[in-house]
Structures are given as C-alpha cells and as structure tokens.
KELUM-295284 format. One record per residue: residue number from 1; residue in three letters; x, y, z of N, C-alpha, C in turn. Coordinates in steps of 0.05 Angstrom, whole numbers, plus 32768, in hexadecimal, padded with zeros to 4 digits. Layout:
# residues N
@n->NUM	res->ALA	neast->X	nnorth->Y	nup->Z	caeast->X	canorth->Y	caup->Z	ceast->X	cnorth->Y	cup->Z
...
***
This chain:
# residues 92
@n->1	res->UNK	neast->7F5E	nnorth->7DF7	nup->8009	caeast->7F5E	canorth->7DE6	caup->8021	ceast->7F43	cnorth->7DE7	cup->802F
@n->2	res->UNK	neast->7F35	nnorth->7DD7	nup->8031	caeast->7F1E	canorth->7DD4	caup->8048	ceast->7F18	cnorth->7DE1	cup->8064
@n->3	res->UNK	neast->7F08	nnorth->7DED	nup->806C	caeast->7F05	canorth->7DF7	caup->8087	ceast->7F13	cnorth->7DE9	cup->80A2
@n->4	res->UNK	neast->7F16	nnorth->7DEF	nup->80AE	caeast->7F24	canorth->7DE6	caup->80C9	ceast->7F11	cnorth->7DCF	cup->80D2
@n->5	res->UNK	neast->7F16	nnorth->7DBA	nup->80D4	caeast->7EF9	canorth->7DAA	caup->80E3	ceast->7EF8	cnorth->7D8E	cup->80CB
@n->6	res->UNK	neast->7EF1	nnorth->7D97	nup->80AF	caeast->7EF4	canorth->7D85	caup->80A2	ceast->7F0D	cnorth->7D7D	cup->808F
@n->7	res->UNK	neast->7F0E	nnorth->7D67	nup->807D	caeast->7F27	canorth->7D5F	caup->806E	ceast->7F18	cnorth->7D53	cup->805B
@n->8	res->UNK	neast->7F2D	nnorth->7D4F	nup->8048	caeast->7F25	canorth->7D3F	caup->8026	ceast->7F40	cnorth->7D31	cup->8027
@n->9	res->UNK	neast->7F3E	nnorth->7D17	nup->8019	caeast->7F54	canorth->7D0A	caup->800C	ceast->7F40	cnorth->7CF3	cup->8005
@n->10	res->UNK	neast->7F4F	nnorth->7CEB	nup->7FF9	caeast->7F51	canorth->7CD7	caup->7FDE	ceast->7F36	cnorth->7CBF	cup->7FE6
@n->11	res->UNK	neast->7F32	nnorth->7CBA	nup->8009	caeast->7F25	canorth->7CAB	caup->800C	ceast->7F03	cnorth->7CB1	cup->800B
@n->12	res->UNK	neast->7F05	nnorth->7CCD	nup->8011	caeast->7EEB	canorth->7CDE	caup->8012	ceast->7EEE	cnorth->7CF5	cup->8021
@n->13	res->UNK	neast->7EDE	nnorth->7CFD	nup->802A	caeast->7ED8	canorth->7D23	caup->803B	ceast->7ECF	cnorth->7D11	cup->8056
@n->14	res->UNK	neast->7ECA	nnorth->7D2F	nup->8066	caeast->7EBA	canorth->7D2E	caup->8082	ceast->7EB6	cnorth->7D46	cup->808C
@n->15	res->UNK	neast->7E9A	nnorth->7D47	nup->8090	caeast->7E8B	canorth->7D57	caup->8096	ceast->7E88	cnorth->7D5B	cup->80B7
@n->16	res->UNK	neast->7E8E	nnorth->7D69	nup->80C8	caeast->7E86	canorth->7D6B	caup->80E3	ceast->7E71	cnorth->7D7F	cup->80E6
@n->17	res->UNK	neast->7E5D	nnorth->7D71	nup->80FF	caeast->7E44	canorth->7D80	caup->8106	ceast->7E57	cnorth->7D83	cup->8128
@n->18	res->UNK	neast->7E4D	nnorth->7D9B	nup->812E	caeast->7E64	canorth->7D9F	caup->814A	ceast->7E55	cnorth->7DC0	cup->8151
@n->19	res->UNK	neast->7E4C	nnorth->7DC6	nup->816D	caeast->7E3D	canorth->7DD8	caup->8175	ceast->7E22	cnorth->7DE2	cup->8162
@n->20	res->UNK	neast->7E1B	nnorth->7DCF	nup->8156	caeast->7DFD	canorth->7DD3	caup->8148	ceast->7E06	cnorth->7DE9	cup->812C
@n->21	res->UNK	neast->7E21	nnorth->7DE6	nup->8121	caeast->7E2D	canorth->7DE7	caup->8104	ceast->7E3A	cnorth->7DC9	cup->80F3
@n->22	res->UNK	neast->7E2D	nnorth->7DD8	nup->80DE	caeast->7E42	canorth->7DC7	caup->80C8	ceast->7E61	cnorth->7DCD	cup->80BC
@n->23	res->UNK	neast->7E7C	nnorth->7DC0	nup->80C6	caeast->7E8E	canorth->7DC8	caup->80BB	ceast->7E8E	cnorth->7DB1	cup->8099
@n->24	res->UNK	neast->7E95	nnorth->7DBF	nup->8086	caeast->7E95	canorth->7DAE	caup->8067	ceast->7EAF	cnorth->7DB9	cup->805A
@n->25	res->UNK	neast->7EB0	nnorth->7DA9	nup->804F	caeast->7ECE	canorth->7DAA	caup->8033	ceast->7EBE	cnorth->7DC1	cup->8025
@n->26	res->UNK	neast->7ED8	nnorth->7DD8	nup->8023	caeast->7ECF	canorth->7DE9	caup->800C	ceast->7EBF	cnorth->7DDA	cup->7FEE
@n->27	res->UNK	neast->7ED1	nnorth->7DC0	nup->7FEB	caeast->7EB6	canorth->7DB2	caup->7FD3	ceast->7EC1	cnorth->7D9C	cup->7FD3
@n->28	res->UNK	neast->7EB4	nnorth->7D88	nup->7FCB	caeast->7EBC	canorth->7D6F	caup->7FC3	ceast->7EB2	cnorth->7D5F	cup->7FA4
@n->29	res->UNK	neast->7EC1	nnorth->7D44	nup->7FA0	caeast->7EB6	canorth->7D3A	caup->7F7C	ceast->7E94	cnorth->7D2E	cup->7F7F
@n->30	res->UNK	neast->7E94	nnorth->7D2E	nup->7F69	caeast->7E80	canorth->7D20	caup->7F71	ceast->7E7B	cnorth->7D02	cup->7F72
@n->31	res->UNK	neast->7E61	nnorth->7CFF	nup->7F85	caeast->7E64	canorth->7CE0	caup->7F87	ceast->7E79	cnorth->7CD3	cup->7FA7
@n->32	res->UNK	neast->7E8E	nnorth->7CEB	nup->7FAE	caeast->7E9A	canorth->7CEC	caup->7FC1	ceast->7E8F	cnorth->7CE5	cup->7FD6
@n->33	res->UNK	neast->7E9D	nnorth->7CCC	nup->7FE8	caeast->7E95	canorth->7CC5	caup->8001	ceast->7E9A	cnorth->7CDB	cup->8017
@n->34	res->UNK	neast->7E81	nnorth->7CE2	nup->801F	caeast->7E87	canorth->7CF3	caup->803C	ceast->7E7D	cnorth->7CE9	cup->8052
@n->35	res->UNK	neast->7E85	nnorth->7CEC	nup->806B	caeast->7E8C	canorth->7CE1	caup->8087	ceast->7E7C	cnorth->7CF8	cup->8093
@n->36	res->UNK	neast->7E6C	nnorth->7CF6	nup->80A7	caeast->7E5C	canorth->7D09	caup->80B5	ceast->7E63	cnorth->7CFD	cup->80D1
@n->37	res->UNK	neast->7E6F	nnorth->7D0F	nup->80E4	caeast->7E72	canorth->7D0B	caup->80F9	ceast->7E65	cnorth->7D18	cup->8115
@n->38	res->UNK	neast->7E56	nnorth->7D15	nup->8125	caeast->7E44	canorth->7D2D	caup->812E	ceast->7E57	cnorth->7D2C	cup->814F
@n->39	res->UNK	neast->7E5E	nnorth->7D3D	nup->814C	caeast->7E61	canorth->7D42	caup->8164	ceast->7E54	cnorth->7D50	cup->8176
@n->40	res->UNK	neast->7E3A	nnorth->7D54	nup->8174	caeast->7E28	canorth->7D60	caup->818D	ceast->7E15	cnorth->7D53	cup->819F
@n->41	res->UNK	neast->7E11	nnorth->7D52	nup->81B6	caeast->7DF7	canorth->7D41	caup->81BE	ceast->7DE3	cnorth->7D3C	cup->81BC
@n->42	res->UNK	neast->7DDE	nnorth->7D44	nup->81A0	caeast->7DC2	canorth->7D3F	caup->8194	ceast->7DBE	cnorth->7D34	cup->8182
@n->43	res->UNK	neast->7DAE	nnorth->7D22	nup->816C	caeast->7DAD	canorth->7D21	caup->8155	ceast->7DA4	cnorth->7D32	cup->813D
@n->44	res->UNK	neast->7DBB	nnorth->7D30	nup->8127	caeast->7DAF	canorth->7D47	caup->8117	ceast->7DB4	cnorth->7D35	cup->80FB
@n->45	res->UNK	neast->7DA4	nnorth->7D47	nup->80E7	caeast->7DA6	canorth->7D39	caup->80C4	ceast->7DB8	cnorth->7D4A	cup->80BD
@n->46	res->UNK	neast->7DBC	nnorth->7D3D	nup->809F	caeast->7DCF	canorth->7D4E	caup->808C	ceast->7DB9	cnorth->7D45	cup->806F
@n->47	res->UNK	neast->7DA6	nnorth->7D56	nup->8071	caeast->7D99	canorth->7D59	caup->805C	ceast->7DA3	cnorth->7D71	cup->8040
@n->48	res->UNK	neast->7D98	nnorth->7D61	nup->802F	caeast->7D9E	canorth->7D73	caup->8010	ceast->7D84	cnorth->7D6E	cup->8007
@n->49	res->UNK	neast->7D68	nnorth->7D7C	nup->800B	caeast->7D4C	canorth->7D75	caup->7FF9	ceast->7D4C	cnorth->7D69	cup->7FDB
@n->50	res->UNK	neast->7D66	nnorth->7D7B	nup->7FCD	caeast->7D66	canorth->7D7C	caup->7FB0	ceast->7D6E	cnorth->7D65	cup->7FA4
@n->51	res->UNK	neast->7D83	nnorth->7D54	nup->7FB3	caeast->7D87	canorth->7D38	caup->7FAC	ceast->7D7F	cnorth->7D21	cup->7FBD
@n->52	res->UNK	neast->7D6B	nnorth->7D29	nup->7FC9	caeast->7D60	canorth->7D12	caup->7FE0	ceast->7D75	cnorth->7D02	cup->7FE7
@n->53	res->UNK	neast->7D88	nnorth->7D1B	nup->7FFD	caeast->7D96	canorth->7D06	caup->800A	ceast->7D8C	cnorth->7D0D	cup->8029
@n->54	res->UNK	neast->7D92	nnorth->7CFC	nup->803D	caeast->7D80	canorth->7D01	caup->8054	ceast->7D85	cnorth->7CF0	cup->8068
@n->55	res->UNK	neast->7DA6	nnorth->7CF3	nup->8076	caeast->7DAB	canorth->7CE4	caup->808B	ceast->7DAC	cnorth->7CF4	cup->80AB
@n->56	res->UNK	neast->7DA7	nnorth->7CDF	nup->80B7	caeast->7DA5	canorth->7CE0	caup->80D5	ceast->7DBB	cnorth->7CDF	cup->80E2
@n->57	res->UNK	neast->7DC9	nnorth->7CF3	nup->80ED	caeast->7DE6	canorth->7CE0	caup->8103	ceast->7DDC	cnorth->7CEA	cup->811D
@n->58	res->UNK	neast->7DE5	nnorth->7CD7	nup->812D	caeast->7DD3	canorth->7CD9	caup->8143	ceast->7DF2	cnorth->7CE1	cup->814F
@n->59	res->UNK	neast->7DED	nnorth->7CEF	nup->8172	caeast->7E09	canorth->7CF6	caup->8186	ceast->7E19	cnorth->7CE7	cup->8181
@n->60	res->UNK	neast->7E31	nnorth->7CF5	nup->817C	caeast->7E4F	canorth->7CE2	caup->817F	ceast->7E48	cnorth->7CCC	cup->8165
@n->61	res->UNK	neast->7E44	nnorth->7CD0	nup->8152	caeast->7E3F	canorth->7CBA	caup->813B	ceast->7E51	cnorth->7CC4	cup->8128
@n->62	res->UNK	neast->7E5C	nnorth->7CBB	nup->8113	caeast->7E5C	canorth->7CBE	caup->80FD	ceast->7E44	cnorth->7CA8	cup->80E8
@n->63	res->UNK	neast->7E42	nnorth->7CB0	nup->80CC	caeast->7E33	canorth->7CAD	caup->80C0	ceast->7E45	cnorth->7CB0	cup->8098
@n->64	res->UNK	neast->7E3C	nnorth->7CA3	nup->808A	caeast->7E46	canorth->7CA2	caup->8070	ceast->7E34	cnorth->7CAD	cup->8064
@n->65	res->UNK	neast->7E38	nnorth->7CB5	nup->8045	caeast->7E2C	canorth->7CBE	caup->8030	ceast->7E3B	cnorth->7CBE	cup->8016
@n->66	res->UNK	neast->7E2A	nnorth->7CBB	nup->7FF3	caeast->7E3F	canorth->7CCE	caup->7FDF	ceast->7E35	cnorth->7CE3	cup->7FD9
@n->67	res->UNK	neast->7E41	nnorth->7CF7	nup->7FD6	caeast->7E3D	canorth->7D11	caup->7FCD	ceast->7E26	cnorth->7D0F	cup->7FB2
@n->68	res->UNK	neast->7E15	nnorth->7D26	nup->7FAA	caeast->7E12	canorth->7D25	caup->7F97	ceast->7E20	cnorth->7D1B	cup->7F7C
@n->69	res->UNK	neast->7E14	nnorth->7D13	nup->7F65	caeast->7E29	canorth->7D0A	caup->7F52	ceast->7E2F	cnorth->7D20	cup->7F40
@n->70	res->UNK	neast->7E20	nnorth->7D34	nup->7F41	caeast->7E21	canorth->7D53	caup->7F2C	ceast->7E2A	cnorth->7D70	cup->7F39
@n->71	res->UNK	neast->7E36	nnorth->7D7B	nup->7F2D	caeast->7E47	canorth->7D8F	caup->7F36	ceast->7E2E	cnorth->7DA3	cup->7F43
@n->72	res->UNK	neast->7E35	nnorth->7DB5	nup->7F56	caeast->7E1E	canorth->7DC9	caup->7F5F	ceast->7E25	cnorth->7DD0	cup->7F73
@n->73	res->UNK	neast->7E18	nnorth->7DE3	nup->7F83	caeast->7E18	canorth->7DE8	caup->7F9B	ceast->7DFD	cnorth->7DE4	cup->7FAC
@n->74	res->UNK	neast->7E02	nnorth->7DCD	nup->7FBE	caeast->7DEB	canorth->7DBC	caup->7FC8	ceast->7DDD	cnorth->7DD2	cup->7FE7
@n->75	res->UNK	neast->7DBF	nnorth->7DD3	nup->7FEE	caeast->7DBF	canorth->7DD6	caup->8003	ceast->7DBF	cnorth->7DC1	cup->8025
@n->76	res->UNK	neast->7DCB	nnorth->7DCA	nup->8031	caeast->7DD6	canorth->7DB7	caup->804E	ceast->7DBA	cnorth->7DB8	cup->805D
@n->77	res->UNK	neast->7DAB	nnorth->7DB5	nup->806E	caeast->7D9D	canorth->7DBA	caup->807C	ceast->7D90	cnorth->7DA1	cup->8096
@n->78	res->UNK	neast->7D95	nnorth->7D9D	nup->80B1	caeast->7D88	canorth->7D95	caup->80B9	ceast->7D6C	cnorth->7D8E	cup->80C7
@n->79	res->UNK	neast->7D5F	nnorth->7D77	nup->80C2	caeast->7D43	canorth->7D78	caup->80C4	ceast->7D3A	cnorth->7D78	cup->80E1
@n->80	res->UNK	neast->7D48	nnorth->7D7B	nup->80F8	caeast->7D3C	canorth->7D7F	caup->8112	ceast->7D48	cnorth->7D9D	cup->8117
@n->81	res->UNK	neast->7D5E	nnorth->7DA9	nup->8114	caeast->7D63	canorth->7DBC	caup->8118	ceast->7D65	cnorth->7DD7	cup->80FD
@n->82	res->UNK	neast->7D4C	nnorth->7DE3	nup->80FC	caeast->7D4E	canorth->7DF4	caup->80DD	ceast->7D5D	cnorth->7E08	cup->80DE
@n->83	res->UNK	neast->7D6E	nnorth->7E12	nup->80F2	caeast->7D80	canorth->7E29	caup->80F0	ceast->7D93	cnorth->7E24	cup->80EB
@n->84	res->UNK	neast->7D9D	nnorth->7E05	nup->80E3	caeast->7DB9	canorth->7E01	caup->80DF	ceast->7DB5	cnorth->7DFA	cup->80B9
@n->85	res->UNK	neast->7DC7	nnorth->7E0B	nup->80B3	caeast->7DC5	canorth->7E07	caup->8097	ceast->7DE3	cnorth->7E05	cup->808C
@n->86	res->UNK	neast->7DF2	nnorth->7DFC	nup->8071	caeast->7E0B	canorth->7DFB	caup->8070	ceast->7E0B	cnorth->7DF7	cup->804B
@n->87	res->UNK	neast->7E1E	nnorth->7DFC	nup->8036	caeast->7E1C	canorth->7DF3	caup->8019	ceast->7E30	cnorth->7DD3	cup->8012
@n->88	res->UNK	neast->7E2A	nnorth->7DCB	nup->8008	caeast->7E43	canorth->7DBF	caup->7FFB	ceast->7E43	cnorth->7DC0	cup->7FDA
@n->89	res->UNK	neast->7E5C	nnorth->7DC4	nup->7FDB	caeast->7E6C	canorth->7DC7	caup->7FC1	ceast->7E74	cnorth->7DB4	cup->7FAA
@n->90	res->UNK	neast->7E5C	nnorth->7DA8	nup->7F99	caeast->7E6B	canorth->7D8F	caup->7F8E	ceast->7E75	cnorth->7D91	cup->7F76
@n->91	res->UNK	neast->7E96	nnorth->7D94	nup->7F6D	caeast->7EA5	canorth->7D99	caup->7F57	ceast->7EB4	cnorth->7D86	cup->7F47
@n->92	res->UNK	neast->7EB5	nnorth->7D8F	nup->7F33	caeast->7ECF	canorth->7D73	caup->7F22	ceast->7EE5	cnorth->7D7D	cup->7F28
***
C-alpha cells in the first residue's frame, strides 16, 4: 500500500509536495500517469536528471507527467529547493 498522502489506481498515481517533502507511491508501472499536487506556497519541481524529466508546479497547482518507461529506482529532486530529495520506484 502507498504512503499516507499518496494513491495508485488504475487511472494513475499522485505525488504530494506538502511542507517542502515529497510524499510518492511505494512504486508505480511504467509509463504511469502521475498527478503532482503542491501544496505549499511556493513553487517547486519534480525533477529526475536521468530521464530528463523536469516539471514546475507552482502553489496550490497540480501538474501531470509519465513515469519513466524502464524499471529502476529514479532520483526525485527539486531544482529551487536542493534539500528536498525523494526516489521513485518504477516496476512491472
């Protein structure tokens, strides 16, 4: 089951940014649509360097993505705030 904060089903995942953390699905498929929702008053990314993915959600936004398409364990990291770091899990 997923951490407290986020969910998976059939439509996709979601990821919450909430006190300058990332809550994430223990793992998701790949290719999987995820939902980024930020709940803090700032804007933050949900960067992964390794597959050049590299979105912005700005306060109170949500934001879309697909997951990597290859199994691994990805690094999280946003580009205005470098202390916040998080993995995701992408499995068959």
């Amino acid at each position: 089951m997923p951490p407290s904060g986020s969910k998976t089903s059939k439509t996709g995942t979601a990821i919450i940014i909430k006190n300058f953390a990332y809550t994430v699905p223990s793992s998701v498929a790949p290719n999987a649509k995820i939902t980024v929702t930020n709940r803090d008053g700032v804007a933050h990314t949900v960067t992964m360097k390794a597959v050049n993915i590299d979105v912005v959600v700005q306060p109170g936004d949500k934001r879309t993505f697909n997951a990597p398409k290859s199994a691994g364990t990805y690094n999280i990291t946003c580009d205005f705030h470098s202390f916040m770091h998080a993995k995701l899990v992408v499995k068959k």
